[in-house]
N, C-alpha and C positions, 0 to 999 in steps of 0.2 A: 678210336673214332672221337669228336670234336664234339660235345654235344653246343657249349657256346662259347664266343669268346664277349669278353664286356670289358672296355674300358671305368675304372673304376676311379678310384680319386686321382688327382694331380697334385702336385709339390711343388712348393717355388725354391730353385735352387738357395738361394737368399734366407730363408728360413734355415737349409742345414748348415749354414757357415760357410756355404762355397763361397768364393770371390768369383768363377762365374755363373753370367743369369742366365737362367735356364729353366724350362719348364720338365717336367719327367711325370708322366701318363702309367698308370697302372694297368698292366696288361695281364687280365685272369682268362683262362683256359681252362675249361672244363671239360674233360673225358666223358665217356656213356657209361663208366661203372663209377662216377661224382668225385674224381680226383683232380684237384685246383692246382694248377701250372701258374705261376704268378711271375712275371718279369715288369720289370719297371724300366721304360725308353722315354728315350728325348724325343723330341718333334724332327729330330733330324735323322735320327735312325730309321723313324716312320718312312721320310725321306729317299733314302736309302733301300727301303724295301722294295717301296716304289717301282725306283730303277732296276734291283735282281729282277725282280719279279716283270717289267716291263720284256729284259731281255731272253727272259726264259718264256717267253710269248703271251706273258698276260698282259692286257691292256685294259683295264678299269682305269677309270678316271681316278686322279688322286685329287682332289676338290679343294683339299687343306691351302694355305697360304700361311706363311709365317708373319707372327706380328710382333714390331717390336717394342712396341708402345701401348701400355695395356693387357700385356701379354699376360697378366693373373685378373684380369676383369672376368668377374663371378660368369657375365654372358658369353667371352667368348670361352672362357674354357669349356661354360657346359656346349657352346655349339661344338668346338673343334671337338669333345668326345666323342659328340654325335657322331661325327666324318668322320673319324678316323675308325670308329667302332664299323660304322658301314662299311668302308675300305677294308678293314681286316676281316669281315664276314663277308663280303665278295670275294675275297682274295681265299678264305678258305673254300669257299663253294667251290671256286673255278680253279683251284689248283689243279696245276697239270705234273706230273714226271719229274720233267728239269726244277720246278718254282718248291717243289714239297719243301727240300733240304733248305732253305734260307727261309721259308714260314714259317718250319718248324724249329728252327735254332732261334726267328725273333721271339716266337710266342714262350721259347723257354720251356721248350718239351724236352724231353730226356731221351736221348738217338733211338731208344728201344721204341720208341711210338712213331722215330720220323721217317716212315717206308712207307712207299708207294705199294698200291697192291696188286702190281703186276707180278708175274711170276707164277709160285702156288699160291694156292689157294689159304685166304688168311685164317688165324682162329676165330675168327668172327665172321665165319662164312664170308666172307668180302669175296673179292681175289678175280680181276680179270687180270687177259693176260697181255703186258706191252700195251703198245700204244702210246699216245702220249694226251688222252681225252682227261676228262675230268676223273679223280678218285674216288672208287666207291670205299672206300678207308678212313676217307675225311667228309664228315659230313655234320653240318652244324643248323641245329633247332632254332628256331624262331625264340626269339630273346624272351630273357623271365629278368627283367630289370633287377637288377639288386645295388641295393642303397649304399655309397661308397662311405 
C-alpha cells in the first residue's frame, strides 16, 4: 500500500550537460512498511499519464500547462510541484483495475506491489473481489512534507 507520494526536487536539464532543456520532478513513493520508490520524470511523462490514465476511466483534472520561458523560475516549479503532487495523489486515491499497471510503472514500483486487489484476499488483509471501483491496496496518507 502507498502511504505517500511527494514531489521532491527538480533539475534543469542544462545543469546535467544535456543539450535538451528540460525539466525532471522527483517522484518518491513511499510504502506502509517506509520503503522509498524514487523515479525521476519529465513534465511530459506527467503528460502522458494523464492520458493512460484518462483512458482507463480516470478523469481528474490535469491543471499543469507547460512553460517554456521561465521554466526553472524558483515560483513556478514550486507551483507545478504542487499540481502535479495533487494529480498523483488523486490519481492514487482513485485508481481503478485498468489505471493501477501504468501508476505504478510511473511511480517506479517494482511489479511485485503493482496488483490490484481483486481476486484473493491480499496479505494485508486488503482483497476485494473484481470490479473495477477504487483499490483498497492503494491507499495514500495525508502528506508529511518533506524538504527536497
Amino acid at each position: 500500500m502507498i502511504a505517500e507520494v511527494i514531489i521532491g526536487e527538480a533539475q534543469d536539464s542544462a545543469a546535467e550537460g544535456s543539450t535538451s532543456k528540460h525539466t525532471r520532478y522527483e517522484v518518491c513513493t513511499v510504502t506502509i512498511d517506509n520503503n522509498e520508490h524514487v523515479a525521476w520524470r519529465r513534465f511530459s511523462e506527467f503528460e502522458r499519464l494523464a492520458a493512460e490514465l484518462h483512458a482507463a476511466g480516470f478523469h481528474a483534472p490535469f491543471a499543469c500547462t507547460k512553460s517554456f520561458w521561465g521554466r526553472f523560475d524558483e515560483e513556478l516549479i514550486a507551483r507545478r510541484r504542487a499540481e502535479l503532487e495533487a494529480f498523483l495523489r488523486d490519481a492514487v486515491r482513485a485508481c481503478n483495475q485498468r489505471a493501477v499497471e501504468p501508476l505504478g510503472r510511473f511511480l517506479g514500483l517494482p511489479p511485485a506491489l503493482i496488483q490490484p486487489c481483486g481476486g484473493p484476499r491480499s496479505p494485508a488483509g486488503g482483497g476485494r473481489s473484481g470490479g473495477d471501483g477504487p483499490l483498497s491496496l492503494i491507499h495514500i496518507s495525508e502528506p508529511t512534507r518533506r524538504t527536497p
